[in-house]
One Martini backbone bead per residue (centre of mass of N, CA, C, O) as a GRO file, in nm:
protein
  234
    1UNK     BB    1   7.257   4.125   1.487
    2UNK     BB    2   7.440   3.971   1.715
    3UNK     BB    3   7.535   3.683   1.795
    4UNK     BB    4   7.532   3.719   2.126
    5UNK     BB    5   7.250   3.812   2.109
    6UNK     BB    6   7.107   3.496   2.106
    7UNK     BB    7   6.855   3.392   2.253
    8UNK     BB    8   6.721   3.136   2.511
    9UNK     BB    9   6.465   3.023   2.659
   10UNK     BB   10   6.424   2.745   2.901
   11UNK     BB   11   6.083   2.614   2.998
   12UNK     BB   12   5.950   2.314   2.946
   13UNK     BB   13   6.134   2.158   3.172
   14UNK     BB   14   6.260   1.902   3.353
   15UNK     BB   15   6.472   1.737   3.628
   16UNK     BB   16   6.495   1.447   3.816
   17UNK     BB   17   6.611   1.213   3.930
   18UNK     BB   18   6.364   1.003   3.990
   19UNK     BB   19   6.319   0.974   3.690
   20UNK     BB   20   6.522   0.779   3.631
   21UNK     BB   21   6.708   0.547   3.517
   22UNK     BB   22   6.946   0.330   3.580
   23UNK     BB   23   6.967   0.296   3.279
   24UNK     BB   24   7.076   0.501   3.010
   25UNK     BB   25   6.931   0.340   2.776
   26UNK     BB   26   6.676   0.369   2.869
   27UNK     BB   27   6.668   0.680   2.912
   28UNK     BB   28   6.706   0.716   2.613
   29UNK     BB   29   6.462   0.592   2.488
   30UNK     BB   30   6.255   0.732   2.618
   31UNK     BB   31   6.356   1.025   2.484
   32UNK     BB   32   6.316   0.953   2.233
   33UNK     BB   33   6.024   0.865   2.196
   34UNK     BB   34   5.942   1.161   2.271
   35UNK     BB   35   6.092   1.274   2.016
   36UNK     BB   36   5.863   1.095   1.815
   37UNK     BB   37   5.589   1.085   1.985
   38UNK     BB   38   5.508   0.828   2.137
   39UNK     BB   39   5.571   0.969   2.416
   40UNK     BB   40   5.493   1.150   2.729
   41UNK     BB   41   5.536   1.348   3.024
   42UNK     BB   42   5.280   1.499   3.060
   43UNK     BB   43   5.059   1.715   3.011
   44UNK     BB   44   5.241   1.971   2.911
   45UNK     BB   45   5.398   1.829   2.723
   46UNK     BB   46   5.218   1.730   2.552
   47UNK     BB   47   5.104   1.983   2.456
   48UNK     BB   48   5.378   2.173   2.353
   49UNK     BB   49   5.425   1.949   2.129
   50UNK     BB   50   5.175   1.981   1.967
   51UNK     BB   51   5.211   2.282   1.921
   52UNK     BB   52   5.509   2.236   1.777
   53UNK     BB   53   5.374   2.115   1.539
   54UNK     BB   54   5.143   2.307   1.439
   55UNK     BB   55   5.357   2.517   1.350
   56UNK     BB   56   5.500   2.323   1.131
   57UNK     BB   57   5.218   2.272   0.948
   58UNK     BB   58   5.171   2.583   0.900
   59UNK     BB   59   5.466   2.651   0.796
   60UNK     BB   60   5.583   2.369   0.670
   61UNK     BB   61   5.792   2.241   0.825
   62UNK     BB   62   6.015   2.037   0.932
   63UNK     BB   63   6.128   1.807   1.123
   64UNK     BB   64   6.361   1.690   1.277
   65UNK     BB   65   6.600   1.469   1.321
   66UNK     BB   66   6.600   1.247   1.575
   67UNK     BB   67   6.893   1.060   1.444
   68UNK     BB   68   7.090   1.300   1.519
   69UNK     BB   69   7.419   1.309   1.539
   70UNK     BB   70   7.744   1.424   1.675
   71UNK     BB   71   8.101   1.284   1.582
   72UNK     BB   72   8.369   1.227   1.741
   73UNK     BB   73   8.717   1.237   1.705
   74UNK     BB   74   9.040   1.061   1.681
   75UNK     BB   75   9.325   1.018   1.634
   76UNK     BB   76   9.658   0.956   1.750
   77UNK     BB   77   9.766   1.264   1.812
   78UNK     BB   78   9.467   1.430   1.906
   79UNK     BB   79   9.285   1.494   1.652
   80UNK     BB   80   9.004   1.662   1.605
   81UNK     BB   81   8.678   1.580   1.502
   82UNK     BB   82   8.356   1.654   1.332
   83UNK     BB   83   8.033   1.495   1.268
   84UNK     BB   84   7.720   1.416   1.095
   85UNK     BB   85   7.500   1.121   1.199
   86UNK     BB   86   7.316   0.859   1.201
   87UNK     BB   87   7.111   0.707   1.400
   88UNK     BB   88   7.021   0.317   1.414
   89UNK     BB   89   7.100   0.209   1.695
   90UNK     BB   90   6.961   0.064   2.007
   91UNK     BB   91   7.106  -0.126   2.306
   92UNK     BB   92   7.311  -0.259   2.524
   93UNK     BB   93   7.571  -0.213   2.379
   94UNK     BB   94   7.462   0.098   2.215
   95UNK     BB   95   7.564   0.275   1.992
   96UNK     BB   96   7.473   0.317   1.619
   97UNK     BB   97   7.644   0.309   1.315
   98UNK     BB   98   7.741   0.394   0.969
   99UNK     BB   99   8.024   0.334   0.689
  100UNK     BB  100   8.331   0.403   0.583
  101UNK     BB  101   8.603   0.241   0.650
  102UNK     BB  102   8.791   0.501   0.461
  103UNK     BB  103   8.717   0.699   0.635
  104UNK     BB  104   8.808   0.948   0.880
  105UNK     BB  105   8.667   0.816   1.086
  106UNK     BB  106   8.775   0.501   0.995
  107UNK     BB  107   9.063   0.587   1.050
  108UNK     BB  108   9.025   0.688   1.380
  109UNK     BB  109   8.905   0.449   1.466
  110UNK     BB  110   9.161   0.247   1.410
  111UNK     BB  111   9.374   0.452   1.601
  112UNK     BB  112   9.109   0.526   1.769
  113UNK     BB  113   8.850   0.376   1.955
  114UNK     BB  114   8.734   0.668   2.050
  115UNK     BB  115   8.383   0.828   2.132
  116UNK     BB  116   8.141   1.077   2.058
  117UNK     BB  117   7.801   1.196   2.152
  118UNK     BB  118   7.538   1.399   2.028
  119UNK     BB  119   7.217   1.481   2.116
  120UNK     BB  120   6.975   1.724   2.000
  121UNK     BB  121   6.642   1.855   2.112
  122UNK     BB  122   6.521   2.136   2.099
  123UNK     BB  123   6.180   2.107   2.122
  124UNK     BB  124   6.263   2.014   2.416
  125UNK     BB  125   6.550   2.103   2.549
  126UNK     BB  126   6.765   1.834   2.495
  127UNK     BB  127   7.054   1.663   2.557
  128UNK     BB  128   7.315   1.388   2.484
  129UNK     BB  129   7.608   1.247   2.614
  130UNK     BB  130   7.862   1.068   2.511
  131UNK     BB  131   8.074   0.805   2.592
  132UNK     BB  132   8.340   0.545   2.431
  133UNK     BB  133   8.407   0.291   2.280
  134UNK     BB  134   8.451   0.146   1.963
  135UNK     BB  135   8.323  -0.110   1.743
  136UNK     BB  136   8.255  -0.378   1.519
  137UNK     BB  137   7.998  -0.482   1.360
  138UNK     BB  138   7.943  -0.755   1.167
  139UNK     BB  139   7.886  -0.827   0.889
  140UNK     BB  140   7.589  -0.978   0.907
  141UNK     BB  141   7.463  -0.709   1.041
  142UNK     BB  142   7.523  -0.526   0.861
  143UNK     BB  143   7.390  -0.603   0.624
  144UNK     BB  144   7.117  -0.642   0.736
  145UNK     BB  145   7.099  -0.360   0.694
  146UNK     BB  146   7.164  -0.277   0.418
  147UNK     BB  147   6.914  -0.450   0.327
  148UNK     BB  148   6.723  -0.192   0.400
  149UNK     BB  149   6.805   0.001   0.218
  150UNK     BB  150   6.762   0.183  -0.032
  151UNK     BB  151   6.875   0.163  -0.337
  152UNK     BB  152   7.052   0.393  -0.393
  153UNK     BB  153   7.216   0.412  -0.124
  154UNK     BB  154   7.369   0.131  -0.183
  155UNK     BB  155   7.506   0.314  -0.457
  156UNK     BB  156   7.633   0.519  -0.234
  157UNK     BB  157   7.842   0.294  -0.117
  158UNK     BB  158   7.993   0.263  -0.370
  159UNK     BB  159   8.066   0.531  -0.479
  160UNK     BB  160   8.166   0.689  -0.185
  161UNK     BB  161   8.510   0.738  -0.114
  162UNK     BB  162   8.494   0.862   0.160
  163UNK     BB  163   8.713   1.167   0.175
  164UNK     BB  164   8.820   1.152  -0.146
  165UNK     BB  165   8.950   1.309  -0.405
  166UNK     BB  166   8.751   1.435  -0.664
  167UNK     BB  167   8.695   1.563  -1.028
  168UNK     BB  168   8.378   1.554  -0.958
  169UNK     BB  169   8.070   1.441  -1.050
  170UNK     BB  170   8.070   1.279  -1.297
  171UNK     BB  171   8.215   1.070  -1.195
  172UNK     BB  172   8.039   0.976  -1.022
  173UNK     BB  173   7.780   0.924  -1.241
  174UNK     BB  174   7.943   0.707  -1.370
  175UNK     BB  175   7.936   0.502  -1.185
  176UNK     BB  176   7.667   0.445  -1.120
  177UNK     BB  177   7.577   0.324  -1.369
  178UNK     BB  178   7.739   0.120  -1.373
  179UNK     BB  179   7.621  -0.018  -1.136
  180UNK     BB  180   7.352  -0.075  -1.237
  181UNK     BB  181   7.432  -0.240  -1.466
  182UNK     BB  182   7.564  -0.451  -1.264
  183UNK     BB  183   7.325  -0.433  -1.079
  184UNK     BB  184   6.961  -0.536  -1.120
  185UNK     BB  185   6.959  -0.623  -0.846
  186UNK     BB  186   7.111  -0.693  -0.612
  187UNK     BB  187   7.332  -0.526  -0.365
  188UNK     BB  188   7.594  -0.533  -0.242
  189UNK     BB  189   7.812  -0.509   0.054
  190UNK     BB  190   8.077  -0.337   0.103
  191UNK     BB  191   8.392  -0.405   0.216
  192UNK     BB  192   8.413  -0.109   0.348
  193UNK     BB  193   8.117  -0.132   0.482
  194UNK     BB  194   7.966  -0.020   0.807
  195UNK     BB  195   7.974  -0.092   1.162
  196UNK     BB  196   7.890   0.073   1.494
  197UNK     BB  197   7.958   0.079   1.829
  198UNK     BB  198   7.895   0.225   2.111
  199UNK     BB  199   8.023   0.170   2.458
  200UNK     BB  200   7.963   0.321   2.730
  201UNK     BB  201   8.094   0.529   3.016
  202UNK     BB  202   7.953   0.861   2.963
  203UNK     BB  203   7.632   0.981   3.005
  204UNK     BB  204   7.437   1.309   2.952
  205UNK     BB  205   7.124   1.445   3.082
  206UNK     BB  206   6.987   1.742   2.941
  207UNK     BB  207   6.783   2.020   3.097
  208UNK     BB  208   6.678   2.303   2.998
  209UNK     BB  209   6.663   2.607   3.190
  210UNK     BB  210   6.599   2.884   3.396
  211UNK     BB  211   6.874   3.100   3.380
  212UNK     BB  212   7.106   2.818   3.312
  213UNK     BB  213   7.019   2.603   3.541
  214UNK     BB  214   7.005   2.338   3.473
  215UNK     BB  215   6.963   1.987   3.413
  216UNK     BB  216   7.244   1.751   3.513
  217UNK     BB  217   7.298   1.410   3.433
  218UNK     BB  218   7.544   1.150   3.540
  219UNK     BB  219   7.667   0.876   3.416
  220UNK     BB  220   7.893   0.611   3.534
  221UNK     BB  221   8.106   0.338   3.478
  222UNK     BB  222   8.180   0.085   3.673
  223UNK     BB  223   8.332  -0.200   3.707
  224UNK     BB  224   8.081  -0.363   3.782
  225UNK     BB  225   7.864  -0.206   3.560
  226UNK     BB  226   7.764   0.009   3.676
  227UNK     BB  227   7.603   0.249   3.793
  228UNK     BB  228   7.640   0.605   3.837
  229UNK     BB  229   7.426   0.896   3.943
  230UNK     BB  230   7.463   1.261   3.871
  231UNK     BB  231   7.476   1.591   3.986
  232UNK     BB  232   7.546   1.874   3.805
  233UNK     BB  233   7.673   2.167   3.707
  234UNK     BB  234   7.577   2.375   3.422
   0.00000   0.00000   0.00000
């Protein structure tokens, strides 16, 4: 089978204007709770959802982590990356993720302070994708998180100077020892180390649909800070 032959039909829900919140970060909690089973909207999609789990249960296989997002940065340039990240908070101000600031993404947004981001949930068959400003959260925030990270994790930001060449492997887990050695209590969180809040200006709540007719409403932030909400065109 070629590439090109894969396709998937998208038949398990739709989306109506009349539906959405207000809100965009409200509606953005809506559909996570919805993709993590706190709550379901509707007899079919509860259905479908137990459905959906009770295959991975059978198959052995893992559900998908519901806080996976790829993020886009761009250089000075204009010169587009993406990786994926984990979304780690959602409040008024917008979405959290934590990273190196010494790091590719953390080097372009010091030069280029705005980002994308796409969040997609196949089992549901929905993305949302986001756009706006990126800020740098507090010290005291970002530690905040960091001290509830695993012991390992936290070892892990400091052994890796995240996009720099290392000569190994080795190196990687000798500093790790050295780390353990030295910090046998708590682990301090690294100076190069925190969060990020995108703030958004740009929200698409998207909903696969039968014969690619998808259901797609854009949020547009407006200067008096209200939201303008439309539907595209697929």
């Amino acid at each position: 089978m070629s590439i090109a032959d894969i396709r998937r039909e998208y038949a398990l829900t739709g989306l109506r204007r009349k539906d959405l919140d207000p809100d965009p970060i409200q509606q953005f909690q809506k559909w996570f709770q919805q993709a993590v089973g706190a709550r379901t909207s509707g007899r079919v999609l509860k259905l479908l959802v137990r459905m959906y789990k009770r295959v991975l249960l059978v198959t052995g296989s893992e559900p998908m982590e519901v806080n996976v997002m790829t993020l886009a940065t761009a250089d000075k340039k204009g010169i587009p990356s993406s990786r994926i990240v984990l979304l780690k908070g959602v409040d008024a101000r917008g979405f959290i993720f934590f990273t190196n600031y010494g790091s590719r993404k953390g080097q372009e947004l010091s030069e280029n302070p705005n980002a994308a981001l796409t969040v997609y949930w196949a089992d549901l068959e929905r993305q949302v994708c986001i756009a706006g400003s990126v800020i740098k959260l507090s010290q005291d925030e970002s530690n905040a998180y960091f001290q509830t990270r695993p012991r390992g994790s936290r070892f892990g930001a400091w052994v890796s100077r995240q996009s720099d060449v290392v000569p190994g492997r080795e190196s990687l887990e000798k500093e790790w020892a050295q780390l353990e050695a030295k910090y046998p209590g708590d682990v301090p969180m690294p100076p190069f180390w925190g969060g990020y809040v995108v703030v958004p200006n740009r929200v698409e709540f998207w909903q696969g649909r039968p014969n690619r007719l998808h259901d797609r409403f854009r949020y547009q932030r407006q200067p008096d800070k209200t939201w303008i909400i439309e539907r595209l065109a697929p």
